[in-house]
MDTraj code that builds the backbone (N, CA, C; nanometers):
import mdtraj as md
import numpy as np

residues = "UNK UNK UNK UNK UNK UNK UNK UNK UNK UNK UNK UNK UNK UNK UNK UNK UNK UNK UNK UNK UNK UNK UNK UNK UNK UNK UNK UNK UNK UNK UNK UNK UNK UNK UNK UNK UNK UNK UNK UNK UNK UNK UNK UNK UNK UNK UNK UNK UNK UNK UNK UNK UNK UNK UNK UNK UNK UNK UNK UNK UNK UNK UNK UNK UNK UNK UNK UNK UNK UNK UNK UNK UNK UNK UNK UNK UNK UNK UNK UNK UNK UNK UNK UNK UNK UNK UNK UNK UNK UNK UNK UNK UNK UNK UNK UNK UNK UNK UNK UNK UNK UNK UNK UNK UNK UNK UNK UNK UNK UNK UNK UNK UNK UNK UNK UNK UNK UNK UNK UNK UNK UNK UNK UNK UNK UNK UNK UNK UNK UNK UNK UNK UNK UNK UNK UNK UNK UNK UNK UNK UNK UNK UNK UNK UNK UNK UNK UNK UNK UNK UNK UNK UNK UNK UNK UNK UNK UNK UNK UNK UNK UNK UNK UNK UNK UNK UNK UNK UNK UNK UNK UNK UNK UNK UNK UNK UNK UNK UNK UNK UNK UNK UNK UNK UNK UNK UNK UNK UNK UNK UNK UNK UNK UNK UNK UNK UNK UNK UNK UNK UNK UNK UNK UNK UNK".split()
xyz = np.array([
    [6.3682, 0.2858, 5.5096],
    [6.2746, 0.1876, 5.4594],
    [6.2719, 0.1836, 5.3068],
    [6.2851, 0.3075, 5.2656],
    [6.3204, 0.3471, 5.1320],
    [6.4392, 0.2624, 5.0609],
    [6.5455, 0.2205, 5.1352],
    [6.6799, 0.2126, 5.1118],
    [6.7288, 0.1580, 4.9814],
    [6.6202, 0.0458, 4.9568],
    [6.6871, -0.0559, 4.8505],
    [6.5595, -0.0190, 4.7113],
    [6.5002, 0.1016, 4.6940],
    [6.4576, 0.1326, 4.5870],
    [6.5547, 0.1821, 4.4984],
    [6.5672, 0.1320, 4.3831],
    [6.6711, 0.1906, 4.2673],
    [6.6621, 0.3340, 4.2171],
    [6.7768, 0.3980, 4.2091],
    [6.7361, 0.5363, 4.1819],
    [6.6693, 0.5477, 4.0458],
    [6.6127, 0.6765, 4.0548],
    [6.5310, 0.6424, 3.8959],
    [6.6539, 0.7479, 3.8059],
    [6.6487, 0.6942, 3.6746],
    [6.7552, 0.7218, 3.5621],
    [6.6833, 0.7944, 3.4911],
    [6.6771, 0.9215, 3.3692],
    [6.5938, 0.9356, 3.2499],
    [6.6999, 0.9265, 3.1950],
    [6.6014, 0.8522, 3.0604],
    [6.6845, 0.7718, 2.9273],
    [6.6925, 0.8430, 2.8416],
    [6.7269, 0.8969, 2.7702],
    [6.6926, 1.0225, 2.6883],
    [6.5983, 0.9591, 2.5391],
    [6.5351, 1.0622, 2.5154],
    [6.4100, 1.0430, 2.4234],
    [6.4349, 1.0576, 2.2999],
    [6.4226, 0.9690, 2.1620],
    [6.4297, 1.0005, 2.0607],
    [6.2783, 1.0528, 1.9713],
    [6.2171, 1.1515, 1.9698],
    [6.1183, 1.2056, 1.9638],
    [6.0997, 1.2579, 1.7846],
    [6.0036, 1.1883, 1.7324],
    [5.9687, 1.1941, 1.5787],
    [5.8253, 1.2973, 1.6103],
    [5.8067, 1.4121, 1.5048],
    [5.7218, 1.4629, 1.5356],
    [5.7111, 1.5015, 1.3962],
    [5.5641, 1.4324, 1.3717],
    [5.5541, 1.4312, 1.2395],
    [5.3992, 1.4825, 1.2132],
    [5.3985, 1.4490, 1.0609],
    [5.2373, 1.4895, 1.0518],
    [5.2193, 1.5121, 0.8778],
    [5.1474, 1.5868, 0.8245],
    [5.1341, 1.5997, 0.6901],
    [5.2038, 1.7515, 0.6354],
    [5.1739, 1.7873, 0.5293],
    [5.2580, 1.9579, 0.5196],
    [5.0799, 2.0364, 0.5828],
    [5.1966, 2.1088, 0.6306],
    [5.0859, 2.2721, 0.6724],
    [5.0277, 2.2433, 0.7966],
    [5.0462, 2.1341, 0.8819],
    [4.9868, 2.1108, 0.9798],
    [5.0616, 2.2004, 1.1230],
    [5.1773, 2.2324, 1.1154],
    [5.2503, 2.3644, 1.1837],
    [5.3724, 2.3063, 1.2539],
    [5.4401, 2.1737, 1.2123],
    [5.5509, 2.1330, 1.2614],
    [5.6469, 2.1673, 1.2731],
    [5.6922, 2.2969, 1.1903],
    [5.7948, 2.3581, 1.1878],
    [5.7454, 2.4719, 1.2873],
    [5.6900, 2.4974, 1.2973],
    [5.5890, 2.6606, 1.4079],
    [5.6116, 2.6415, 1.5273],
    [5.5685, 2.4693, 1.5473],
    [5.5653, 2.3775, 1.6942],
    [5.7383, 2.4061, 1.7510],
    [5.7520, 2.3711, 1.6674],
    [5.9275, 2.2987, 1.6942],
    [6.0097, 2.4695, 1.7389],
    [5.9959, 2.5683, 1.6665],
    [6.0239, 2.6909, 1.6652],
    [6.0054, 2.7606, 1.7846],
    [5.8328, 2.7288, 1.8572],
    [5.7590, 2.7851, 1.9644],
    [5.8720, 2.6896, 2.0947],
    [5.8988, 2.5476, 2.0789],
    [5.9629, 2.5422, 2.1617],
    [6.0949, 2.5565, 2.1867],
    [6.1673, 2.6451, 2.0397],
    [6.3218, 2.7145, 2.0895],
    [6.3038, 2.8082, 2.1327],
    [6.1479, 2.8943, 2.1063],
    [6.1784, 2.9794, 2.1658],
    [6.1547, 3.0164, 2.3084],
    [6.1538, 2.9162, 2.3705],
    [6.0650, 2.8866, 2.5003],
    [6.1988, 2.8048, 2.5715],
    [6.3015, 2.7835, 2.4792],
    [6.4719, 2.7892, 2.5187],
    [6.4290, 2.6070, 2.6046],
    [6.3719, 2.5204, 2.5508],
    [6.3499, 2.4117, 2.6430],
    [6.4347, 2.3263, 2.5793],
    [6.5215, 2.2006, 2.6841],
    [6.6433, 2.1792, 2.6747],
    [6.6162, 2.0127, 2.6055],
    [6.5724, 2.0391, 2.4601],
    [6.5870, 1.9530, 2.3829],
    [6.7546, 1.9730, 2.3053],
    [6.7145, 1.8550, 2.2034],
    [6.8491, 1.9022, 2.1067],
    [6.7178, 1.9039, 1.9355],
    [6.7499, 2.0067, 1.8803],
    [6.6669, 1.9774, 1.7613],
    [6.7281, 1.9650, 1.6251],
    [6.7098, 1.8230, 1.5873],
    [6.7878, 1.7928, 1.4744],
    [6.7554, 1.9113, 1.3275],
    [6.8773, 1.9165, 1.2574],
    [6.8960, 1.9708, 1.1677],
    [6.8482, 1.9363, 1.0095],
    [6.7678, 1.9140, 0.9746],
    [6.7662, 1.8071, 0.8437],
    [6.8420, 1.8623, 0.7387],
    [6.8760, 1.7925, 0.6423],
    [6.9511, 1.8105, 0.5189],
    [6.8498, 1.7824, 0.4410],
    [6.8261, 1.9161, 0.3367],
    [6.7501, 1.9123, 0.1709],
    [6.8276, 1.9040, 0.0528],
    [6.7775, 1.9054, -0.0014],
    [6.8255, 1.9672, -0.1587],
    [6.6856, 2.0836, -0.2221],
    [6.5810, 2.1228, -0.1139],
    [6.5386, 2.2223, -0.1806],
    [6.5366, 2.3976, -0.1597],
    [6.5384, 2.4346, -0.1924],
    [6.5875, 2.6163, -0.2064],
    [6.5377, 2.6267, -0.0525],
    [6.6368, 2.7146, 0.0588],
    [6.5297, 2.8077, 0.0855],
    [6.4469, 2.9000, 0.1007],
    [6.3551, 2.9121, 0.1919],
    [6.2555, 2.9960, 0.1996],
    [6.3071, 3.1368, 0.1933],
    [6.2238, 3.2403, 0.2179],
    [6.3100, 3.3713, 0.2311],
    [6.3351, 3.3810, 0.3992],
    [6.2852, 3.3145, 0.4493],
    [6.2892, 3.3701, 0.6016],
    [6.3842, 3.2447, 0.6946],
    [6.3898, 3.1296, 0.6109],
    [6.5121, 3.0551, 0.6354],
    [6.6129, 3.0630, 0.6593],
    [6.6827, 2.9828, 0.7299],
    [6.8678, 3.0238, 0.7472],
    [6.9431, 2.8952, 0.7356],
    [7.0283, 2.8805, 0.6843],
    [7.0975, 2.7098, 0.6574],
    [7.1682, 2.7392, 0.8042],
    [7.1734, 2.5652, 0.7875],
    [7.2040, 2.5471, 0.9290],
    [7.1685, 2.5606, 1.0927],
    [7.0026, 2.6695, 1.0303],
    [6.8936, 2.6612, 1.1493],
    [6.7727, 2.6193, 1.1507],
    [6.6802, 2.6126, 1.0034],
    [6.6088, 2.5245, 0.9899],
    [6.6496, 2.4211, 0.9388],
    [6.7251, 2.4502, 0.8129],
    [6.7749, 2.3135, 0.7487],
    [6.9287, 2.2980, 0.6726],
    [6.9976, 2.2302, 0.6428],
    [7.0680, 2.2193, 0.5736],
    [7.0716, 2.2089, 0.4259],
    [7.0836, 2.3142, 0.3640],
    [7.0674, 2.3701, 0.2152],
    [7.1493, 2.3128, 0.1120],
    [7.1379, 2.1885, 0.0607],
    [7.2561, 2.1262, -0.0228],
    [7.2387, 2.1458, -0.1340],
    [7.3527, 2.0994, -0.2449],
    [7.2996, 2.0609, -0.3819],
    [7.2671, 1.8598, -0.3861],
    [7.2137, 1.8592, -0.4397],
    [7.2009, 1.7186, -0.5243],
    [7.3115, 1.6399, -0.5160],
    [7.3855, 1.6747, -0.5784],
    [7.5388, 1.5905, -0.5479],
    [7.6187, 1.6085, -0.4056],
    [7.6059, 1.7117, -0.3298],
    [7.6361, 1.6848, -0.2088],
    [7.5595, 1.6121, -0.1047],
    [7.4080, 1.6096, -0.1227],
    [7.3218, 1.4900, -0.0933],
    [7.3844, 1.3630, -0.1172],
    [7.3657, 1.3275, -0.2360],
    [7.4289, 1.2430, -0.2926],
    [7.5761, 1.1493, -0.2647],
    [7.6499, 1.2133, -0.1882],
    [7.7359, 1.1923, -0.1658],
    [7.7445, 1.1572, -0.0028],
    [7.6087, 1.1945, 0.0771],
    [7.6018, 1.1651, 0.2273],
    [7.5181, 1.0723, 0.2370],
    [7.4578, 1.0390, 0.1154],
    [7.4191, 0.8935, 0.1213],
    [7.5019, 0.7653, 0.0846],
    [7.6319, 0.8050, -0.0371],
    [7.7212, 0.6957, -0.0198],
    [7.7799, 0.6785, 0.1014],
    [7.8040, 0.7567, 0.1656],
    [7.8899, 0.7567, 0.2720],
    [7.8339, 0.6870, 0.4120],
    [7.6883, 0.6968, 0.3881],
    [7.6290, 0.6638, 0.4521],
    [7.5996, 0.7398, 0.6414],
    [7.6111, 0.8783, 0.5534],
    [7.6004, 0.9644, 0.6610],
    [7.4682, 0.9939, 0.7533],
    [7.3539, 0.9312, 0.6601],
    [7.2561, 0.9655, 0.7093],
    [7.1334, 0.8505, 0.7447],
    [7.0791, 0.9069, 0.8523],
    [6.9821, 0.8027, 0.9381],
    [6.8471, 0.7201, 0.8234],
    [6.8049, 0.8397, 0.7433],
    [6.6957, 0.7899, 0.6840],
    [6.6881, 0.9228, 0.5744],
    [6.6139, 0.9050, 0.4589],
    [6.6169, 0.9662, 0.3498],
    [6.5425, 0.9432, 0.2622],
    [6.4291, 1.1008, 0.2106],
    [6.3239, 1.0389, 0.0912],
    [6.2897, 1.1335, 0.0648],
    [6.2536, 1.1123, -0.0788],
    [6.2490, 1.1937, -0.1484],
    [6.0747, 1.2737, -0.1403],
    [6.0750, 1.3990, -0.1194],
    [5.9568, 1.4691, -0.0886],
    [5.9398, 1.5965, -0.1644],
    [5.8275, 1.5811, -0.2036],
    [5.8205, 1.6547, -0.3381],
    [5.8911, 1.6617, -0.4028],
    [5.9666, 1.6188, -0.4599],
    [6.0430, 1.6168, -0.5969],
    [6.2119, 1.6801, -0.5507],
    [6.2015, 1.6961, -0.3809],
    [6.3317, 1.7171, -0.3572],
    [6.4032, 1.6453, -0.2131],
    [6.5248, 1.5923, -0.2070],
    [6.5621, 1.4965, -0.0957],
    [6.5693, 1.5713, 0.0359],
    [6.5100, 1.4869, 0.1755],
    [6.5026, 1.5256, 0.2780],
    [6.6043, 1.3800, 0.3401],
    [6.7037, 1.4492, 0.4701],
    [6.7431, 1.3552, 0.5242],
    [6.7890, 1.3536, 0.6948],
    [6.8431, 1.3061, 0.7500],
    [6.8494, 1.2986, 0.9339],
    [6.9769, 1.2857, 0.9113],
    [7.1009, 1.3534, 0.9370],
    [7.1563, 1.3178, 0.9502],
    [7.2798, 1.2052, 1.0671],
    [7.3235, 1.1200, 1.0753],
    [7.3298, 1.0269, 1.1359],
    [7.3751, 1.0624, 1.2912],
    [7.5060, 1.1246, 1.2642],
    [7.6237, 1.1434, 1.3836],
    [7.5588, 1.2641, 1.4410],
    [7.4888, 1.3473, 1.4033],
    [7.3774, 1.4704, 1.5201],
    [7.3143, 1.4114, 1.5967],
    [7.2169, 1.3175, 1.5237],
    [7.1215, 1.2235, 1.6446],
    [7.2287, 1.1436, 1.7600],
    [7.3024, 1.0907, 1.7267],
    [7.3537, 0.9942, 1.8266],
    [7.4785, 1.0503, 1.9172],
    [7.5208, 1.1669, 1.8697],
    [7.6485, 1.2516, 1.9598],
    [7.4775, 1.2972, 2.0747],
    [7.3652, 1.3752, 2.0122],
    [7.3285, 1.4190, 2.0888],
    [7.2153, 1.3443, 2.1892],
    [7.1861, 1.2042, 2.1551],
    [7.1638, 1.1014, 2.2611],
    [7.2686, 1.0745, 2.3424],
    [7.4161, 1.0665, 2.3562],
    [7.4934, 0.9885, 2.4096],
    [7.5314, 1.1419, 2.5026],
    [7.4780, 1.2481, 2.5154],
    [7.4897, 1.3367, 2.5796],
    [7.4042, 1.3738, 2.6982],
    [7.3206, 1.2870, 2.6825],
    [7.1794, 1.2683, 2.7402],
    [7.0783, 1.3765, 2.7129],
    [7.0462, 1.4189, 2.6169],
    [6.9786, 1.5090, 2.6098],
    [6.8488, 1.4416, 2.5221],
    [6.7420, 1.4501, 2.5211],
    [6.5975, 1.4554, 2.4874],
    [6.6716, 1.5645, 2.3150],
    [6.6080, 1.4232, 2.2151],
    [6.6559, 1.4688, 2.0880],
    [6.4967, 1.4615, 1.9679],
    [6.4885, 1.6157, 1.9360],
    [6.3092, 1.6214, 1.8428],
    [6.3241, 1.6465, 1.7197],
    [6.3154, 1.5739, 1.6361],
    [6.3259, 1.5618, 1.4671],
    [6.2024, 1.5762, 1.3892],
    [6.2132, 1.6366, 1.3303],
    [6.0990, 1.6644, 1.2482],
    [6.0852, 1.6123, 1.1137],
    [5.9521, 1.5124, 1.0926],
    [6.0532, 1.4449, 0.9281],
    [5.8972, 1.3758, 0.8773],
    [5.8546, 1.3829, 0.7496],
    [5.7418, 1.3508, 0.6838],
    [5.6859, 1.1568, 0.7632],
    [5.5784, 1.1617, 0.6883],
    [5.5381, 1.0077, 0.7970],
    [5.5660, 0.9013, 0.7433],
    [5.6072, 0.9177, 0.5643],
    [5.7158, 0.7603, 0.5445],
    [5.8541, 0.8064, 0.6268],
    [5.8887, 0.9356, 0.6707],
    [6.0266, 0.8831, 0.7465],
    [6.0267, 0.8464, 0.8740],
    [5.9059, 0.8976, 0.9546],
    [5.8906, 0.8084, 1.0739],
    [5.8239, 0.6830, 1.0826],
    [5.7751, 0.6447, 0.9564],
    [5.8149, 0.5069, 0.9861],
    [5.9165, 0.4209, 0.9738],
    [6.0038, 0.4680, 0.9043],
    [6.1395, 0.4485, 0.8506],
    [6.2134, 0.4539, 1.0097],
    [6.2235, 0.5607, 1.0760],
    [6.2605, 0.5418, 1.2004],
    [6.2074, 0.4735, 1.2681],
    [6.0852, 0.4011, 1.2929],
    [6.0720, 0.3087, 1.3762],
    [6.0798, 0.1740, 1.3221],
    [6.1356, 0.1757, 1.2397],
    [6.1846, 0.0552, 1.1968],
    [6.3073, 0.0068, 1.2215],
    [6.4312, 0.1644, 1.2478],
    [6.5311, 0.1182, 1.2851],
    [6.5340, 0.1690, 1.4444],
    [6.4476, 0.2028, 1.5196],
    [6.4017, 0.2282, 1.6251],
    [6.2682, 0.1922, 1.6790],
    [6.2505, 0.1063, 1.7543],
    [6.1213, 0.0955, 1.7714],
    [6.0691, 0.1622, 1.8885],
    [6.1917, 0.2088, 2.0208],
    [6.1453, 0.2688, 2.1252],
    [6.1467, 0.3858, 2.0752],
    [6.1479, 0.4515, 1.9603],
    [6.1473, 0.5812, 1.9479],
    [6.0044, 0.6583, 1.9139],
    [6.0132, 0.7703, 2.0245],
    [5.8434, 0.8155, 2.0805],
    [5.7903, 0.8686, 1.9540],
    [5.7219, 0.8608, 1.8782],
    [5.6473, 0.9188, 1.7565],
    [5.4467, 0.9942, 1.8001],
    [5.4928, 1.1159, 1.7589],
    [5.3878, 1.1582, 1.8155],
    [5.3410, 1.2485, 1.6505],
    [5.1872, 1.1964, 1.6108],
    [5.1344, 1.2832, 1.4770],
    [5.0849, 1.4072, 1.4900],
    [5.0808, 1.5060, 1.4274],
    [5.0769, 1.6777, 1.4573],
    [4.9476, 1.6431, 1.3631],
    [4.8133, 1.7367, 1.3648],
    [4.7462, 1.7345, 1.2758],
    [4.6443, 1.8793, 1.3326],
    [4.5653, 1.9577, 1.2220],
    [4.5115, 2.0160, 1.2367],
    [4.3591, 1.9937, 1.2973],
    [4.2894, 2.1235, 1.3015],
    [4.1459, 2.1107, 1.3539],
    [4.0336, 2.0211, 1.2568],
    [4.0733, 2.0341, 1.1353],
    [3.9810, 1.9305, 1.0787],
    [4.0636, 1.9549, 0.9423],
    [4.0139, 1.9296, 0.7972],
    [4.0639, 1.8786, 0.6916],
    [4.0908, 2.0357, 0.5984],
    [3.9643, 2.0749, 0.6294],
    [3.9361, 2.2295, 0.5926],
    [4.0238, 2.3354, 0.6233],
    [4.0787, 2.3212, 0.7388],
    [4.1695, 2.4403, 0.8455],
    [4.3026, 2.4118, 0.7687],
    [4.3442, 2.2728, 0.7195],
    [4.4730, 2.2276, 0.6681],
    [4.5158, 2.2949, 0.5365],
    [4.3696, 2.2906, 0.4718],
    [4.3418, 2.3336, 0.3083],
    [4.4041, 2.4710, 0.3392],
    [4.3370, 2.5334, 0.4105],
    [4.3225, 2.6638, 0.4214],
    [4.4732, 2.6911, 0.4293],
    [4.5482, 2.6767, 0.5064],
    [4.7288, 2.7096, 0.5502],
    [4.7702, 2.6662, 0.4228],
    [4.7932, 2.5754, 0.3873],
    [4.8437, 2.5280, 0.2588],
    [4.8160, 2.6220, 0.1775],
    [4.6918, 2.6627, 0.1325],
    [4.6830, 2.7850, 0.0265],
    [4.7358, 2.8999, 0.0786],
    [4.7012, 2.9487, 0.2175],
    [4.7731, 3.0364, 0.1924],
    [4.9132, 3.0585, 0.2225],
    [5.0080, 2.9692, 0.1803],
    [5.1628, 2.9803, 0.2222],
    [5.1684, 3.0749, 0.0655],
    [5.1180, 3.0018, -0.0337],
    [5.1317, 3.0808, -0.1856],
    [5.2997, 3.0412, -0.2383],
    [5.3115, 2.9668, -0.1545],
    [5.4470, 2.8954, -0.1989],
    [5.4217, 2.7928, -0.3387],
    [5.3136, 2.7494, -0.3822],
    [5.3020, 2.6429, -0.4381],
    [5.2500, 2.6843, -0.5983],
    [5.2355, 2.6263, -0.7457],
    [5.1486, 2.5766, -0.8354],
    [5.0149, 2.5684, -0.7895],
    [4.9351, 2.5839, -0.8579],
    [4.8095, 2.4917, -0.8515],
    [4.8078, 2.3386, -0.8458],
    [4.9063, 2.2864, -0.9037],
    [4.9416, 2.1328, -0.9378],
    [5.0119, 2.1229, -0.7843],
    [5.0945, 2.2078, -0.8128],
    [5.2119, 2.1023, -0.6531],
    [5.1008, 2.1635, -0.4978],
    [4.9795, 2.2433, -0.5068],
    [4.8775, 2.2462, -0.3991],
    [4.7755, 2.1471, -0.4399],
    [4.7676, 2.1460, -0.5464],
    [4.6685, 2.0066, -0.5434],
    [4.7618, 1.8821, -0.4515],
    [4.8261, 1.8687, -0.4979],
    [4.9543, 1.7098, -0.4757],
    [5.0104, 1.7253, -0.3418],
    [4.9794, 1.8016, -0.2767],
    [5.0061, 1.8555, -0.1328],
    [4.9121, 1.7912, -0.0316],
    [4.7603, 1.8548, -0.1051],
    [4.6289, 1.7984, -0.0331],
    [4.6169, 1.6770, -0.0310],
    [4.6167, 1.6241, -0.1947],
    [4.5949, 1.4144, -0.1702],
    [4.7054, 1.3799, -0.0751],
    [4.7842, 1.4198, -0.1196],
    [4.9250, 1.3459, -0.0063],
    [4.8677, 1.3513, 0.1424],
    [4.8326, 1.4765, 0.1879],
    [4.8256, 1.4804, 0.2967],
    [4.7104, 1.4377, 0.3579],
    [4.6201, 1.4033, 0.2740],
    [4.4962, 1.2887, 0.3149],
    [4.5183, 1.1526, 0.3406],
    [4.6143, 1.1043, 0.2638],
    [4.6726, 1.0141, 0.2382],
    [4.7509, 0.9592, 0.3858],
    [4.7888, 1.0600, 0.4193],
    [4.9021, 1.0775, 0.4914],
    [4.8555, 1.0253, 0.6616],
    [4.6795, 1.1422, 0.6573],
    [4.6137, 1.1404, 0.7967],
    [4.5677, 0.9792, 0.8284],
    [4.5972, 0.9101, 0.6830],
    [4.4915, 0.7294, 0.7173],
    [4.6200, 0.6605, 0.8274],
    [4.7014, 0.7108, 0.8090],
    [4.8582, 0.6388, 0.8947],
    [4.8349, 0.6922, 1.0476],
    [4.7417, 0.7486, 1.0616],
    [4.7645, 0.7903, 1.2141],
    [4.7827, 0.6768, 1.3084],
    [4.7518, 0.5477, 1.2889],
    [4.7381, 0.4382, 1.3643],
    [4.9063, 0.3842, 1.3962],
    [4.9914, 0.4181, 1.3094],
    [5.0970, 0.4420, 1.3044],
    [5.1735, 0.4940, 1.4172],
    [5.1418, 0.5885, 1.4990],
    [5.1793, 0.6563, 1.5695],
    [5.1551, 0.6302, 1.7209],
    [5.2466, 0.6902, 1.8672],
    [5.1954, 0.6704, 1.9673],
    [5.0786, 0.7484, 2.0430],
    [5.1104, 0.8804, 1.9434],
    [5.0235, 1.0037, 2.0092],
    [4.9827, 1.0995, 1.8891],
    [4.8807, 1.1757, 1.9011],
    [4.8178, 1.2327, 1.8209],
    [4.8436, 1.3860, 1.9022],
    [4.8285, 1.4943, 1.8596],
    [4.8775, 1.6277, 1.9229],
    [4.7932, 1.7027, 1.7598],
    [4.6743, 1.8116, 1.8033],
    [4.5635, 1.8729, 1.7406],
    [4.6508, 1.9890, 1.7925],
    [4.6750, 2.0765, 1.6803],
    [4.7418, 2.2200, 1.6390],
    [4.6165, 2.3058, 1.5531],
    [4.5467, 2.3573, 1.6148],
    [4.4374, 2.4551, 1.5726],
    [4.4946, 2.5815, 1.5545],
    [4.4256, 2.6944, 1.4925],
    [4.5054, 2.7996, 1.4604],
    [4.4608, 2.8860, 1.5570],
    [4.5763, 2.9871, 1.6278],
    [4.5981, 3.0896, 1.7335],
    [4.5523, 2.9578, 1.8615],
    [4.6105, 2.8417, 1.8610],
    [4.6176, 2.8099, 2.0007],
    [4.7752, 2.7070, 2.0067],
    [4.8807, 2.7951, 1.9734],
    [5.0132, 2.6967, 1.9185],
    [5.0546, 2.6825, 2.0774],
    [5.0424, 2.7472, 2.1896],
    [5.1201, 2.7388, 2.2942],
    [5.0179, 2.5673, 2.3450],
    [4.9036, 2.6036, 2.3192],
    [4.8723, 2.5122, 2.4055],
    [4.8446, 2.3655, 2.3010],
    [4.9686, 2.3542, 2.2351],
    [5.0063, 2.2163, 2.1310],
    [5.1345, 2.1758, 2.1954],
    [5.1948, 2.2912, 2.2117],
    [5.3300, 2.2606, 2.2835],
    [5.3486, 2.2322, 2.4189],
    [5.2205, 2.2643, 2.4896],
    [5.2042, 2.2082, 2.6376],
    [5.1807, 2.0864, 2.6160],
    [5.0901, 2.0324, 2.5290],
    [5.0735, 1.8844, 2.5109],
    [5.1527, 1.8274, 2.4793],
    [5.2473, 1.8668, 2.4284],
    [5.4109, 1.8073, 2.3508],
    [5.4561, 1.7590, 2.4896],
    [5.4778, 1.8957, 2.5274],
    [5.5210, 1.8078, 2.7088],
    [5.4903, 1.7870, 2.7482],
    [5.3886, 1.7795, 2.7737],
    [5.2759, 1.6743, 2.8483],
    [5.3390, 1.5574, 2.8491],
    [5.3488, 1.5152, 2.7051],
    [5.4002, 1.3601, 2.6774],
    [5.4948, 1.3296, 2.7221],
    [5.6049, 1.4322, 2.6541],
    [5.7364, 1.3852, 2.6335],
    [5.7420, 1.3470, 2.8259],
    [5.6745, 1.4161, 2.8632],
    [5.7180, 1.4194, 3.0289],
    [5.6510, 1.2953, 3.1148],
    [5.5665, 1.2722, 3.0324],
    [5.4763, 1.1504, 3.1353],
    [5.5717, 1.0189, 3.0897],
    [5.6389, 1.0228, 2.9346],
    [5.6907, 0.9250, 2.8886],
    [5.7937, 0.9012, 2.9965],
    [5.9003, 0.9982, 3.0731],
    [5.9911, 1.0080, 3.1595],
    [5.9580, 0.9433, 3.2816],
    [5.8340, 0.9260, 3.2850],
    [5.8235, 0.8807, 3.4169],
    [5.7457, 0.7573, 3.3862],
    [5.7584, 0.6660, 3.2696],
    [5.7271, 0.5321, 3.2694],
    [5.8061, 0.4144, 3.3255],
    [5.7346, 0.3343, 3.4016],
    [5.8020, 0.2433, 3.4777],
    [5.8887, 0.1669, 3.3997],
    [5.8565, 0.1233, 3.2844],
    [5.9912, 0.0604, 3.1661],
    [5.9769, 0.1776, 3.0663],
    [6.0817, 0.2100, 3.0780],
    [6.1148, 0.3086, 2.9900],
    [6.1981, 0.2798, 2.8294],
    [6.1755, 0.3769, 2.7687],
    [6.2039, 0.3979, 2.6092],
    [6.3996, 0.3673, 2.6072],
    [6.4201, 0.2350, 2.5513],
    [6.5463, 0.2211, 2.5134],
    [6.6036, 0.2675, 2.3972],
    [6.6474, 0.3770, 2.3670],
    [6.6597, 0.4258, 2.2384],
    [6.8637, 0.4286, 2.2013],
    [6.8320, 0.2963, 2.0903],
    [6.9437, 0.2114, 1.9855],
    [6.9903, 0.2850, 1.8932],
    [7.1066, 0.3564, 1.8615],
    [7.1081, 0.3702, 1.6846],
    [7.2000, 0.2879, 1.6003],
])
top = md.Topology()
chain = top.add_chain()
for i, resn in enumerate(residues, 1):
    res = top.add_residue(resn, chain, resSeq=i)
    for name in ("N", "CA", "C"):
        top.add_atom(name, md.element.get_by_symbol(name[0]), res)
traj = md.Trajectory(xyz[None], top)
């Protein structure tokens, strides 16, 4: 009786997961490698130093300026901007080898670049990361101790700035501190209910 229902397909997901600095997007993204779940997680390309606890080529791609520079003539890369005073970018042929593989692909990238991606994507799922309130945000930010007084001031407006765009987005996902597992259940929550939408996410590059 069943016979002539179409089998169901999943499309694979192009997944922007964004938010302001200090809100724990990099923590999120981390909690779910280490939880070994069978995304693909894009690589971004900088031009700024990294961290001490960083590794090129696992959080990010560690360039100079002119080798940036040179993957934008080429036109290697999806989208690109300049953040804090140093270039962030997607690179092109990662995202789309690892859609055409079928795999569910999660990028992590400031909120002028996801809008930038849904501009050249519009089925692409964008979900905003944000903390418990404005205060809890302050608080992480100071204490990374990574910063100036100036570049933590310019951190905070930005990222106020940043929270008015939420309307922007399809989904909102609240990252409070000591409850990261249960941000990443909500991650899938989504990503998973999105899988089972009757018209599903056509994702173009």
């Amino acid at each position: 009786m069943f016979s002539d229902f179409p089998p169901l397909h999943k499309e694979p997901l192009l997944i922007v997961i964004s938010g302001p600095s200090g809100v724990g997007k990099d923590t999120v993204i981390q909690r779910m490698k280490e939880r070994r779940l069978p995304f693909h997680f894009v690589v971004t390309a900088t031009t700024r130093p990294p961290r001490v606890e960083e590794q090129h080529g696992v959080d990010y791609f560690f360039v100079s300026h002119d080798e940036f520079a040179e993957m934008i003539e080429q036109d290697e890369l999806l989208e690109y901007a300049i953040v804090y005073n140093d270039y962030k970018g997607i690179p092109k042929a990662q995202v789309r080898e690892a859609l055409a593989s079928g795999k569910d692909v999660v990028m992590r990238i400031d909120v002028q670049g996801a809008a930038t991606i849904r501009s050249l994507c519009p089925d692409a799922l964008l979900i905003f990361m944000t903390t418990g309130n404005e205060e809890e945000l302050e608080a992480r930010l100071t204490a990374r101790k990574t910063e100036t007084p100036e570049g933590l001031k310019l951190r905070i407006a930005t990222a106020r700035k940043e929270m008015q765009r939420i309307n922007e987005f399809d989904y909102v996902v609240v990252n409070p501190n000591d409850q990261l597992d249960e941000a990443v259940d909500t991650l899938l929550a989504i990503i998973h209910a999105e899988h089972h939408r009757v018209q599903q996410r056509k994702v173009t590059l």
